[in-house]
C-alpha positions in Angstrom: 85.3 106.0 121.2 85.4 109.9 122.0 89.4 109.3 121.2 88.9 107.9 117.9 86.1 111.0 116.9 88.2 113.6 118.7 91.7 112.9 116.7 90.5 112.9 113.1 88.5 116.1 114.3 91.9 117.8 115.3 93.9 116.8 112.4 90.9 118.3 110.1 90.9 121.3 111.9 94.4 121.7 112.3 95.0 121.3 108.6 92.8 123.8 107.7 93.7 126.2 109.4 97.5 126.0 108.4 95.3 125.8 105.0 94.1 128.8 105.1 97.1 130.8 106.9 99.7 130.0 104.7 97.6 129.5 101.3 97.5 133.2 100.8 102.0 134.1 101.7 102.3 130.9 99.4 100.4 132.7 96.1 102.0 135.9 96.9 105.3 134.4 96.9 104.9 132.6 94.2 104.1 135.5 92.0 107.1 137.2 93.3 109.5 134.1 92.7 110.6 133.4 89.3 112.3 130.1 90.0 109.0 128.5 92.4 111.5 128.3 95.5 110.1 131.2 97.7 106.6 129.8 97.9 107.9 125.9 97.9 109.5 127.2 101.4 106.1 127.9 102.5 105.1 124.0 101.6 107.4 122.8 103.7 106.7 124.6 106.4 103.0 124.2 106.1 104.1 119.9 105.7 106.4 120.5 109.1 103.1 122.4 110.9 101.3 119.2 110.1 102.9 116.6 111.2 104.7 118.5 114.0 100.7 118.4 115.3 100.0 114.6 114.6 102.7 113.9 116.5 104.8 112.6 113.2 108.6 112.6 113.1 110.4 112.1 109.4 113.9 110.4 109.6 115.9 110.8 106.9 118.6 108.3 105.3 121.0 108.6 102.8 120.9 112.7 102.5 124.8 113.0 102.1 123.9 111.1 98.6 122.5 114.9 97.6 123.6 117.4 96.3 122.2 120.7 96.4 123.3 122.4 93.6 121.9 119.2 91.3 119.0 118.8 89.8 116.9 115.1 89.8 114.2 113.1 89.1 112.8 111.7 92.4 111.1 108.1 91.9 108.9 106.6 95.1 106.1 104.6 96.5 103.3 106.0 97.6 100.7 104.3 100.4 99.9 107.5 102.4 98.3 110.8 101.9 101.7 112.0 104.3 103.7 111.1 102.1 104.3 114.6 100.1 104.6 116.4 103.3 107.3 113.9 104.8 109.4 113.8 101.5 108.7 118.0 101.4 110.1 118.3 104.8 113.2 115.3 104.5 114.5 116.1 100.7 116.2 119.3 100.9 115.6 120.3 96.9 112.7 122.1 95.7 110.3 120.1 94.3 107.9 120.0 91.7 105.2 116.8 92.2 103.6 115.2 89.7 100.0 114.8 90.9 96.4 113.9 89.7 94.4 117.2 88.1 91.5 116.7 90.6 93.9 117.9 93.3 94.5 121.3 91.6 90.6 122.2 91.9 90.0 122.3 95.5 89.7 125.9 96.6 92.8 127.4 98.3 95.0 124.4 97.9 94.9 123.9 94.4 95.4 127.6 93.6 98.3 127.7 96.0 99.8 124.3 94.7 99.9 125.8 90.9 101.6 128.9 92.0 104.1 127.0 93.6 104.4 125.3 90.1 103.4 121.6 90.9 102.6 119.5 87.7 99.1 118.5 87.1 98.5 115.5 85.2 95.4 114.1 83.6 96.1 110.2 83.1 92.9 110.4 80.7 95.2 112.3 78.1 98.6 110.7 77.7 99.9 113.1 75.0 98.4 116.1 77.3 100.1 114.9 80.0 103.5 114.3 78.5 103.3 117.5 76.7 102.9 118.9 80.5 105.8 117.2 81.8 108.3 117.9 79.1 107.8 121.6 79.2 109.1 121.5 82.8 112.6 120.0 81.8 113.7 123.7 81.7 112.7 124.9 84.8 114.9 121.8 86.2 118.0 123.7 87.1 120.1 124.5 90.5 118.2 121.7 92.5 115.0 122.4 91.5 113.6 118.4 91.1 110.7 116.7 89.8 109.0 113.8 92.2 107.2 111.1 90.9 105.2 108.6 92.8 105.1 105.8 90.5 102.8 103.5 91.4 100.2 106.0 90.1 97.9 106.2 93.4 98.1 105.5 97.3 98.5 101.5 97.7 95.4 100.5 100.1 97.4 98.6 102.3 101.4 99.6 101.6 102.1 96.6 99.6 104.0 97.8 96.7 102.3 97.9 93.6 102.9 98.0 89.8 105.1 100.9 88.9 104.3 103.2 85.8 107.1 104.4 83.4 106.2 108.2 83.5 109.0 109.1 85.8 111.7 107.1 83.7 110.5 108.4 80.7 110.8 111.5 82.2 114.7 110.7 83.1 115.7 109.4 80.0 114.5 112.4 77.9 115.4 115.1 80.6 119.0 113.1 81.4 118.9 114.2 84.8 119.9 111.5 86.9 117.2 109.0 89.1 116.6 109.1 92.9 114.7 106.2 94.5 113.3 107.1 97.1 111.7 104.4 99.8 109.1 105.9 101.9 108.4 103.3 105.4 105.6 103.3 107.9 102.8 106.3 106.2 100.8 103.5 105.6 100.4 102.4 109.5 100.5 106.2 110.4 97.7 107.3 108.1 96.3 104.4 106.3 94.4 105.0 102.6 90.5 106.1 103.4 91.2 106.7 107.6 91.3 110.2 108.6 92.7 109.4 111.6 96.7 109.9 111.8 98.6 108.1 114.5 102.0 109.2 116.2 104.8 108.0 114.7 107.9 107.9 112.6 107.9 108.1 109.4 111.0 107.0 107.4 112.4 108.7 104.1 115.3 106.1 102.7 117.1 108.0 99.6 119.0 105.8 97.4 122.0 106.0 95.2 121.8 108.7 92.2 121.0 106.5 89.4 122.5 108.0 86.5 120.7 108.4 82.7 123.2 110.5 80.5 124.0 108.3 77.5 121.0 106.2 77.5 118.3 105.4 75.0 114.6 105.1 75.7 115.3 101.7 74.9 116.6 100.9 78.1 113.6 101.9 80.0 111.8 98.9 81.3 115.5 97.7 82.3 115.1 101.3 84.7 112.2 100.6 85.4 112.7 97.1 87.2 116.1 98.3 88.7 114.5 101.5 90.8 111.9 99.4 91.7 113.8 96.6 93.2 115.9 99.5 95.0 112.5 100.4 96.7 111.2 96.7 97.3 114.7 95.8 98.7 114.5 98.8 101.3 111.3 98.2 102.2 112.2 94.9 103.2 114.8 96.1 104.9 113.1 98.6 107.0 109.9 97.5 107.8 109.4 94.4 108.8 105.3 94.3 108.5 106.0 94.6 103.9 104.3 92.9 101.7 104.7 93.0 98.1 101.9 92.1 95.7 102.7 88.4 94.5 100.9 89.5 90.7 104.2 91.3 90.4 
């Protein structure tokens, strides 16, 4: 019992303090960088602090599919509040995440988050929100990215949930080329509602650059199906214990 109230404690503590040391470099950097880059270096290293002290390892496959110089629109699941930090620390672009608006009000961490130039997004407003998103198509440049995780919000139990089209959308109009990425095993490591993370590996799968130049809008719900049966078809593939949700 003193185990299970002891770990959660460390990782709290832990977190905050890497919070708080790195929060400050990261704004300062980021009003120093024009491109985002500088203080995105200091989110990886905050991500790598982390998990480095939960006794989380990320394995990456499929990174010779990258290319630095390239710009792209990163699609993935999402079951585990690690996720961000693993695919941070394995993806070796800078990245700008597409996340909920509540996230960019907590004190510290949201300032330093919209310094680094990550994309708040309230789904109460879809024009807002798409208004957001496609005044970032010309900051994508030089292998600065844009992630999306598309099922919309951490799956309880890392069965793989209904996707939403933002992040094709996104594609289409932008014509930068689609990523899926597979993320394995964050929901056994640090499961939705549990503060408690357990040792482990973590697996970032990146898939085959889908590309979108030439296409119409028209084709995507075809997209749609075809990054998400890249994702379900990994993670059947490397993790024996998924489930996929049999409304889909």
């Amino acid at each position: 019992m003193l185990k299970k109230v002891i770990l959660p404690a460390w990782t709290l503590a832990s977190t905050t303090v890497y919070t708080l040391v790195l929060a400050f470099p990261t704004m300062a950097a980021a009003i120093l960088s024009r491109t985002g880059k500088l203080p995105f270096k200091f989110g990886v290293l905050w991500s790598r602090l982390i998990l480095k002290s939960n006794r989380v390892k990320v394995q990456v496959i499929g990174a010779e599919k990258l290319r630095n110089w390239r710009s792209y629109v990163f699609i993935s699941n999402h079951a585990s509040n690690l996720d961000p930090l693993a695919v941070a620390q394995g993806i070796g672009h800078t990245l700008r995440f597409v996340g909920k608006k509540s996230l960019f009000r907590i004190p510290i961490f949201g300032w330093a988050v919209s310094l680094a130039r990550m994309i708040p997004i309230d789904r109460s407003d879809g024009p807002a929100a798409v208004r957001r998103i496609n005044r970032v198509v010309r900051e994508l440049k030089e292998g600065i990215s844009v992630f999306f995780f598309a099922e919309g919000t951490r799956s309880n139990d890392g069965t793989l949930q209904k996707f939403k089209k933002g992040g094709v959308v996104f594609a289409l109009r932008s014509r930068l080329p689609i990523v899926p990425i597979t993320i394995v095993n964050s929901s056994t490591i640090l499961p939705k509602g549990s503060l408690r993370v357990k040792p482990g590996i973590m697996k970032v799968i990146i898939g085959d650059p889908i590309e979108t130049e030439g296409l119409r809008e028209s084709a995507r719900d075809c997209l749609l199906r075809r990054v998400r049966g890249i994702i379900s078809r990994n993670l059947k593939k490397f993790n024996t214990a998924f489930r996929e949700s049999p409304a889909l």
